[in-house]
C-alpha positions as CSV (number, residue, x, y, z in Angstrom):
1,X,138.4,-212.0,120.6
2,X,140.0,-214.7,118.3
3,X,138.9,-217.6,119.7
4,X,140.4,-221.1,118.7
5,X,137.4,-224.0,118.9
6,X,139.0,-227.5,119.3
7,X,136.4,-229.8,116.8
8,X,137.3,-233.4,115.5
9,X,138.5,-232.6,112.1
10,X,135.9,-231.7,109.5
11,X,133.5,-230.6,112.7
12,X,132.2,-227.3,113.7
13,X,130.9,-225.9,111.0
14,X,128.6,-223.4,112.8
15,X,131.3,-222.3,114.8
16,X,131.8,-219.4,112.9
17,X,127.9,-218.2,112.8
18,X,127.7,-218.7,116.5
19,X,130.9,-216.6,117.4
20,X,130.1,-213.7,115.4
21,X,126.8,-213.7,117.4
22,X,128.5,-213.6,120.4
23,X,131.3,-210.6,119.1
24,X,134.2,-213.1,118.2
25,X,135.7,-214.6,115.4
26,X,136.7,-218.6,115.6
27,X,138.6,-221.1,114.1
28,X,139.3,-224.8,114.5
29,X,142.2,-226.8,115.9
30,X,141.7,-230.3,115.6
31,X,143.0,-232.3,118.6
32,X,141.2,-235.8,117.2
33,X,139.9,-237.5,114.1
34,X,136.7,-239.8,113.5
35,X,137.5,-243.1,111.9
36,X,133.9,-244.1,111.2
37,X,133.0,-248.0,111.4
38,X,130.2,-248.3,108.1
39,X,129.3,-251.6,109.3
40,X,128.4,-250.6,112.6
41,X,126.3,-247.8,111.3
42,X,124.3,-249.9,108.6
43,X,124.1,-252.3,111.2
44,X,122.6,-249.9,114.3
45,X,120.1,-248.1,111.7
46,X,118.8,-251.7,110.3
47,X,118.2,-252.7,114.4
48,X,116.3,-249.3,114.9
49,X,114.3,-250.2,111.2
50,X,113.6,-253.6,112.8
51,X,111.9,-251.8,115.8
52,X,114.8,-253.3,118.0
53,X,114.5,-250.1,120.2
54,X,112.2,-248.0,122.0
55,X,114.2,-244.8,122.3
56,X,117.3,-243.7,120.8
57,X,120.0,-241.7,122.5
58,X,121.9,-239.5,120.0
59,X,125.0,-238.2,122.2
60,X,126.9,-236.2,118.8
61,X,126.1,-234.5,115.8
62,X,128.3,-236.9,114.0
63,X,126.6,-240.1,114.8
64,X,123.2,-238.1,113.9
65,X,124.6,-237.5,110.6
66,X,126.1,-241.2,110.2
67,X,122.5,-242.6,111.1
68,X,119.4,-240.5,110.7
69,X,119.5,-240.6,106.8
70,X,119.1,-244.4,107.4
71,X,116.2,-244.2,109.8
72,X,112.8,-245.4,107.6
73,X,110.6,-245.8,111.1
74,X,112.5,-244.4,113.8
75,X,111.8,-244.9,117.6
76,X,111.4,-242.0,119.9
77,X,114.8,-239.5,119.7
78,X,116.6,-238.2,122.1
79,X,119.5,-235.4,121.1
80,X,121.9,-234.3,123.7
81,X,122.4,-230.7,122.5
82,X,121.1,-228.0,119.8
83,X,123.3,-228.9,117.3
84,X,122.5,-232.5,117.2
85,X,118.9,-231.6,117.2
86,X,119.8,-229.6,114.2
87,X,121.0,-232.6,112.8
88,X,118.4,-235.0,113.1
89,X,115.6,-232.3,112.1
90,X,118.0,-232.1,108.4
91,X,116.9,-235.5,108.0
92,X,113.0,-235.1,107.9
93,X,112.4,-238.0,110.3
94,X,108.9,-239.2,111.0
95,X,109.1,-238.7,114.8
96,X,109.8,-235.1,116.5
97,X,113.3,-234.7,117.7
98,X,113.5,-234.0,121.5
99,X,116.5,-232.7,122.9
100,X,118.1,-232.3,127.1
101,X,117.8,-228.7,127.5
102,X,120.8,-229.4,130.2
103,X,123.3,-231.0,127.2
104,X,124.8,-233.5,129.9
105,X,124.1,-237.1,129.2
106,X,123.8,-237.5,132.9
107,X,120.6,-236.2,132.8
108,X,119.4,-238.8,130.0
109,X,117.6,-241.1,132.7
110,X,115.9,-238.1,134.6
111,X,114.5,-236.6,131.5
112,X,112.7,-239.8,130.5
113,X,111.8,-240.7,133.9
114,X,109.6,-243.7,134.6
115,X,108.8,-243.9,131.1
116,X,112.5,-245.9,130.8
117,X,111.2,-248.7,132.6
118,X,111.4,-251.9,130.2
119,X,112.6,-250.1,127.4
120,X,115.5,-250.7,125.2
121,X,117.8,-247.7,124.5
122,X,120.2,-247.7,121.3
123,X,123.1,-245.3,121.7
124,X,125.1,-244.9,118.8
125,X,128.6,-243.8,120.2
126,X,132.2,-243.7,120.0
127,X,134.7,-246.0,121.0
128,X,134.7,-243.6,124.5
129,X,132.4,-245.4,127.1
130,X,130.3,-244.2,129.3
131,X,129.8,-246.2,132.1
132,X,127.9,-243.8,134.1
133,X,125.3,-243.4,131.6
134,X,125.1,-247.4,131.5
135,X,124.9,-247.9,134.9
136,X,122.0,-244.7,135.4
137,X,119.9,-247.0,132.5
138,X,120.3,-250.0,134.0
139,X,119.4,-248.9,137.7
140,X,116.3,-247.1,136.0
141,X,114.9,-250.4,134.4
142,X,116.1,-249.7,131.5
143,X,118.0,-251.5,128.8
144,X,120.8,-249.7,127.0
145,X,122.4,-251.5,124.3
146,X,125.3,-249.4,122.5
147,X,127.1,-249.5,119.1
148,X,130.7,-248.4,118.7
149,X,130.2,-246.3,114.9
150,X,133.3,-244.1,114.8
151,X,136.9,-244.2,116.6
152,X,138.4,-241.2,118.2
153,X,142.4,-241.2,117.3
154,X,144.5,-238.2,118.5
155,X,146.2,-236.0,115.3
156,X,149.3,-235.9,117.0
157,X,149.8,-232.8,115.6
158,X,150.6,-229.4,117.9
159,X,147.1,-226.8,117.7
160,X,147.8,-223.4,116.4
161,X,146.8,-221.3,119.0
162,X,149.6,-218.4,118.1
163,X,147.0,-216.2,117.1
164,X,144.1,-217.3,119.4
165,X,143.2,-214.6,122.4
166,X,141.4,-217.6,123.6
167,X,140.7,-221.4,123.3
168,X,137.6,-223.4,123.7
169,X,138.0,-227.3,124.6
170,X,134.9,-229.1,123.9
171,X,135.5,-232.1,125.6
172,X,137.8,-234.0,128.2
173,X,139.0,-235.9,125.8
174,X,139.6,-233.3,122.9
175,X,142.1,-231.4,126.1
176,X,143.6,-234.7,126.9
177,X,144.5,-235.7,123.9
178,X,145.4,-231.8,122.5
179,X,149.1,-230.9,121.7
180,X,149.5,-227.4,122.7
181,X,151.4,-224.6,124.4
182,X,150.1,-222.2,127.3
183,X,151.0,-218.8,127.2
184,X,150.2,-216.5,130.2
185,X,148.1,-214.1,127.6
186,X,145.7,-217.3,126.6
187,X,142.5,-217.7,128.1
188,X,141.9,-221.0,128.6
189,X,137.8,-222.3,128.7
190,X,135.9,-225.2,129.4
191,X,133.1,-225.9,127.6
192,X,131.3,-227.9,131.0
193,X,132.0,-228.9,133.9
194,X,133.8,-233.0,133.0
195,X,135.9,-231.0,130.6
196,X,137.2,-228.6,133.5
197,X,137.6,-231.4,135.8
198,X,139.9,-232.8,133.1
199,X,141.3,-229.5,132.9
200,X,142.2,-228.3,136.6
201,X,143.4,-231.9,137.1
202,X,146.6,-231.8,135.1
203,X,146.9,-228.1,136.4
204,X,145.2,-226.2,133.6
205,X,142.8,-224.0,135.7
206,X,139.7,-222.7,133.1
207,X,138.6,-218.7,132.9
208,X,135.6,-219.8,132.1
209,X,132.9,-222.7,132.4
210,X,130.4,-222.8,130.2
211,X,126.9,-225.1,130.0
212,X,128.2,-227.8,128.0
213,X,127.2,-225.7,124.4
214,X,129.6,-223.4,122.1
215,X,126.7,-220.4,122.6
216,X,126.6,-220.9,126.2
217,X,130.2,-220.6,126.6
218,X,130.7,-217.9,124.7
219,X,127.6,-215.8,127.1
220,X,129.9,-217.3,129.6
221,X,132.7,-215.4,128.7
222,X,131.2,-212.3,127.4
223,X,129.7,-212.2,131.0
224,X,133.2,-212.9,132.8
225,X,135.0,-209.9,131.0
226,X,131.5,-207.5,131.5
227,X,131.9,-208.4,135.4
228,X,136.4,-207.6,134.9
229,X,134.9,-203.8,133.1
């Protein structure tokens, strides 16, 4: 299948890699662009140099990029996915990078368990919020303590899914704020389970739900056609 992969622009560059894996060939549509705030990011990596937190929270590949190259005695890590991980191992850090084998930030708090208690959490994010994540920290004992480093801004511009059998959206936010047409002929998949809530609620029901990752996704959908013959 042609599959089209909806990155923020300049993103996904081991799309490709993973799809030929999988059978597939990809490309990207970009439904949002980063606008990255330098000062923030200079000024999150000199508070983790200062020791200003215990554990840090890396919830994208791009804020792992923006901030591990910074990092001169960094804190426990904690990556949300492989490709983060990826990201924070380029950057030779001192500390071993550890990583939810689940990819949902929901499962943040479980994973450290008590060990939260008392500690102080950065979380390097875009300007999207997560309350829930906040509110799990906070109930836990814990203290989170974010930094806005990049904007999310809509393209504006339509996605060019003409020659796509099949389109991944990798977020809620990436298929809320996407420009597109449906066709009866395009599959339409969700890479986890908040991005096909987001989905199914304006009416856009997902073939497929995958585990939160691009590789997942794809076994996801090899799998649903095996089961169709």
């Amino acid at each position: 299948m042609r599959i089209a992969i909806t990155r923020v622009e300049g993103k996904g560059t081991h799309d490709p890699a993973t799809c030929t894996r999988y059978g597939h060939e990809c490309y990207t549509v970009s439904p949002l662009a980063a606008k990255i705030d330098g000062q923030n990011v200079q000024r999150f990596a000199q508070l983790a140099n200062e020791g200003c937190y215990d554990c840090i929270f890396f919830t994208s590949a791009l804020t792992a990029r923006l901030i591990a190259p910074h990092l001169e005695h960094p804190p426990r890590i904690v990556a949300i996915g492989p490709q983060t991980k990826r990201t924070l191992e380029g950057a030779c850090l001192e500390v071993p990078v550890e990583v939810l084998e689940s990819y949902y930030s929901a499962d943040f708090v479980p994973y450290l368990g008590t060990w939260i208690r008392g500690r102080r959490i950065g979380i390097p994010r875009a300007d999207a919020p997560n309350p829930t994540l906040i509110e799990a920290i906070h109930t836990a004992g814990g203290v989170p303590e974010e930094v806005v480093c990049y904007s999310l801004k809509p393209t504006g511009r339509r996605l060019d899914l003409e020659s796509a059998d099949a389109v991944i959206f990798t977020s809620a936010l990436s298929f809320r704020s996407a420009v597109w047409s449906h066709r009866p002929s395009l599959q339409l998949v969700a890479i986890g389970e908040r991005t096909a809530e987001a989905m199914i609620q304006r009416g856009c029901i997902p073939t497929v739900v995958g585990n939160g990752t691009i590789s997942g996704t794809l076994e996801a959908l090899n799998r649903h056609f095996e089961e169709r013959g």
